[in-house]
C-alpha positions as CSV (number, residue, x, y, z in Angstrom):
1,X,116.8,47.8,56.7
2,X,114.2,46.5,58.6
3,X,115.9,46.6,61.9
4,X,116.9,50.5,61.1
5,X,113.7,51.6,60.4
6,X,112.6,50.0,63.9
7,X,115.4,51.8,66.0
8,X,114.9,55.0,64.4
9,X,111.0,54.8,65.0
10,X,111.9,53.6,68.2
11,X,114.5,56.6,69.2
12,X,111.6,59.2,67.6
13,X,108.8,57.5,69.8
14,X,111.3,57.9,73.0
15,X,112.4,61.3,72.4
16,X,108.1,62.8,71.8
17,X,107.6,61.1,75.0
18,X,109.9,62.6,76.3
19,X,109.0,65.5,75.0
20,X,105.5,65.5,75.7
21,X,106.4,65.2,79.6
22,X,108.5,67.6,80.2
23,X,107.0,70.4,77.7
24,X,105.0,73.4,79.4
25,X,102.9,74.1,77.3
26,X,99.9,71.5,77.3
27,X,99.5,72.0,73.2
28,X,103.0,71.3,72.2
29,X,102.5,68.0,74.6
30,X,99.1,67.2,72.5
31,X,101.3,67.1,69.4
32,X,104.2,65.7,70.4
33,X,101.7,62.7,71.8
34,X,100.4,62.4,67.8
35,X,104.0,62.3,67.0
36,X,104.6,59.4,69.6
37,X,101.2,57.4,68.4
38,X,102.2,57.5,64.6
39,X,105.5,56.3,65.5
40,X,104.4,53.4,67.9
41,X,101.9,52.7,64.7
42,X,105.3,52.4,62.8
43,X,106.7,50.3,65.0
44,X,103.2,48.0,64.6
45,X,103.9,48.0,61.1
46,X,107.4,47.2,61.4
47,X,106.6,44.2,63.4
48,X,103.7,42.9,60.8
49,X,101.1,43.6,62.7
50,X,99.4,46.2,59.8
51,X,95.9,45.9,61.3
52,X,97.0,47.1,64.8
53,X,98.6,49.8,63.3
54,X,95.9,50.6,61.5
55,X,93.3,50.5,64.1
56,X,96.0,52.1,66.6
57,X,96.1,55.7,64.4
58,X,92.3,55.3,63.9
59,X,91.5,55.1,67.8
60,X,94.0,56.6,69.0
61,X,95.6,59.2,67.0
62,X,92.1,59.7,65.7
63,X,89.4,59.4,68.5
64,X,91.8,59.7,71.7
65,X,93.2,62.8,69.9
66,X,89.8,64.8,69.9
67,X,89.3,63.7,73.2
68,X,92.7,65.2,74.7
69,X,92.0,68.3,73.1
70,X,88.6,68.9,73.7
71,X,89.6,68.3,77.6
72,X,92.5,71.4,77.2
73,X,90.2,73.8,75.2
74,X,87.5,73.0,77.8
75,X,89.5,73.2,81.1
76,X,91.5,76.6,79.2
77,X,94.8,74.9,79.6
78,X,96.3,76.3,76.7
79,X,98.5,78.6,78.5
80,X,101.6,77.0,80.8
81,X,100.6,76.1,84.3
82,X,103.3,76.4,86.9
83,X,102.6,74.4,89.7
84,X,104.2,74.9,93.3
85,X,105.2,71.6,94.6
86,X,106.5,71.0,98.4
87,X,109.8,69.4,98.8
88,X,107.9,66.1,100.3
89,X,106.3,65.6,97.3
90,X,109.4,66.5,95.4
91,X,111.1,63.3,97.3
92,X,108.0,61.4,96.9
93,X,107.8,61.7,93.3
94,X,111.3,60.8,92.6
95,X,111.0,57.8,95.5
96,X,108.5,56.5,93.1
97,X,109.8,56.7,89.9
98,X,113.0,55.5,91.0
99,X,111.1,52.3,92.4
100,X,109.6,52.1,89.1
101,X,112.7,52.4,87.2
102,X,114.0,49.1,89.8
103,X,111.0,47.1,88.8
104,X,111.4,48.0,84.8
105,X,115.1,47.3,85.3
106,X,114.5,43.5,87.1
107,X,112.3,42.9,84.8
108,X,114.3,42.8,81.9
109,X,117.2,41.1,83.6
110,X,115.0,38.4,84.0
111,X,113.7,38.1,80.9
112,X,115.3,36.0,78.3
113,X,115.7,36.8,74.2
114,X,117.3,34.2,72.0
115,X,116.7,36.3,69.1
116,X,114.8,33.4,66.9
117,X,111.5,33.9,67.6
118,X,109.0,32.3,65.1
119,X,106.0,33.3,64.7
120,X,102.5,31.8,62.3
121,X,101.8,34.3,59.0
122,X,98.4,34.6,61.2
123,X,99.4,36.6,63.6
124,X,98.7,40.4,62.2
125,X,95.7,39.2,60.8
126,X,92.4,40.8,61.6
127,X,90.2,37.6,61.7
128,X,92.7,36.1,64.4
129,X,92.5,38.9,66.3
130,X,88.8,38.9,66.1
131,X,88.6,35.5,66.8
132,X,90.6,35.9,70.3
133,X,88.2,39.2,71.6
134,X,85.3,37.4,71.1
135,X,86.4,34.0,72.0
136,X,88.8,34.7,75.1
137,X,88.3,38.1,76.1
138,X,84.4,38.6,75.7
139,X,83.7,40.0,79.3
140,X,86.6,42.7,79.6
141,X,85.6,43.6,75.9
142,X,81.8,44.3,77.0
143,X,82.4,45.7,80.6
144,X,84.9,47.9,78.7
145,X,82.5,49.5,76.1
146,X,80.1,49.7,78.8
147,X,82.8,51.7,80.6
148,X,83.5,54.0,76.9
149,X,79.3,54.0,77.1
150,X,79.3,55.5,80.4
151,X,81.7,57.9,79.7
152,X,79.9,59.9,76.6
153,X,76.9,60.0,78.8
154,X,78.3,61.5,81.8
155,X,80.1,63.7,79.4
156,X,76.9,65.0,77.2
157,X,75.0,65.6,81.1
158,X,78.7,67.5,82.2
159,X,78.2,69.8,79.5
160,X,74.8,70.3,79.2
161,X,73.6,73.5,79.5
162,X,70.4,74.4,81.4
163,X,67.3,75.6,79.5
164,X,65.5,78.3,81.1
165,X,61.6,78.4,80.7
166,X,60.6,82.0,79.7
């Protein structure tokens, strides 16, 4: 049952991602992108991990959410954007992903599974995953809300607007 519910979550998170690309209209991508981050919480859930999941739909289904659309309703993007591409870039976009599908593909070939992976009851758990970003990964935690910092402020002095003296 288990192992269902995880390719079906799976297949659902595959298919609004691939959705989202390829979709004109910038909206329907927005949506289809909630649709992929409540199914990758699924799959959080399916692999224990209930606190991830939990946190993933808050941040990122929540927060990440408001940010994407406030980004399209600022920039007008709601209506479909056709772009004109040259054939060059054409071949260089598909020259890349290609490469990238190589490297993906090697990468699991060399990877090994022997399907009986054992893991502690601990490891979903929020105090061990507290324990680890402030123990082991202090630095990229700070420099990284530093980063989040810096970004609201250069976003409340972008949209700012200027107050003429009378």
């Amino acid at each position: 049952m288990a192992a269902a519910l995880f390719y079906a979550l799976s297949l659902i998170c595959i298919v609004s991602s691939l959705i989202m690309i390829f979709h004109k209209n910038t909206m329907y991508s927005v949506l289809f992108l909630l649709v992929t981050f409540f199914s990758v919480a699924g799959l959080y859930v399916t692999l224990n991990a209930q606190f991830l999941a939990i946190v993933h739909i808050i941040v990122y289904a929540g927060a990440i959410m408001v940010l994407f659309l406030y980004v399209i309703m600022f920039l007008n993007m709601s209506h479909i954007i056709n772009f004109q591409k040259s054939k060059a870039i054409k071949i260089a976009a598909t020259a890349t992903g290609l490469m990238f599908l190589l490297v993906i593909i090697a990468a699991l070939s060399s990877a090994t599974y022997n399907g009986n992976v054992t893991a502690g009851h601990e490891i979903g758990l929020a105090s061990t995953l507290g324990h680890i970003i402030f123990n082991e990964f202090l630095i990229p935690f700070e420099v990284s809300s530093i980063l989040f910092l810096s970004a609201m402020v250069g976003v409340v002095i972008f949209n700012k607007k200027d107050l003429i003296d009378e």
